[in-house]
C-alpha positions as CSV (number, residue, x, y, z in Angstrom):
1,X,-12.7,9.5,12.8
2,X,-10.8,11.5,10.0
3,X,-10.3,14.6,12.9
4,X,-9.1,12.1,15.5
5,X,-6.4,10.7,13.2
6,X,-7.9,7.1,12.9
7,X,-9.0,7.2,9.6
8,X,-7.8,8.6,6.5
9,X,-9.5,10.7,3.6
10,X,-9.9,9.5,0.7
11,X,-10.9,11.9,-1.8
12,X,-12.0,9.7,-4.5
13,X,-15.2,8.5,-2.7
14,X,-15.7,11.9,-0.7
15,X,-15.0,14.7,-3.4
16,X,-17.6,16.7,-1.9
17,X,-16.4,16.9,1.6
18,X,-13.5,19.8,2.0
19,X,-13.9,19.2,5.7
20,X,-12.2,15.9,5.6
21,X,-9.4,17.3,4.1
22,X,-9.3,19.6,6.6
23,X,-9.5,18.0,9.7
24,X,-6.4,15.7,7.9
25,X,-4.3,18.1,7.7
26,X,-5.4,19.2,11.4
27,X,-4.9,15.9,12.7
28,X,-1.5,15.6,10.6
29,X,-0.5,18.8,12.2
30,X,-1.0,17.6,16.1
31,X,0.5,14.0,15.4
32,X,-2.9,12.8,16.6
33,X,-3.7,9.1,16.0
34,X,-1.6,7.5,12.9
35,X,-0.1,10.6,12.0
36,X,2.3,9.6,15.2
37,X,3.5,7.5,13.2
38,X,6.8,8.8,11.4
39,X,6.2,7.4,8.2
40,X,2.4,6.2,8.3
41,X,1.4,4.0,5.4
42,X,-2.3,4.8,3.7
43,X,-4.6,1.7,3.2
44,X,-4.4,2.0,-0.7
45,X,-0.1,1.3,-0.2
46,X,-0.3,-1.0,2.1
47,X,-2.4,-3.0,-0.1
48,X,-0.3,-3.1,-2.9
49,X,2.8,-4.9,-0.5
């Protein structure tokens, strides 16, 4: 889901995974599922509205 763009990583509760991270900033790169968004707003943000 993270590679796809229709999830986010979040670090705190996947420390261990570098891969996630990666496929992110891959993801962020090609404007590939929420990262299509101009100004997309993570979960933790949008929360706090």
């Amino acid at each position: 889901m993270i590679c796809s763009g229709a999830a986010w990583w979040y670090e705190y509760y996947a420390p261990d995974r570098p891969q996630f991270k990666q496929c992110q900033e891959e993801a962020q790169k090609n404007k590939r599922g929420l990262w299509a968004e101009e100004d997309p707003v993570a979960p933790w943000d949008w929360r706090r509205r």
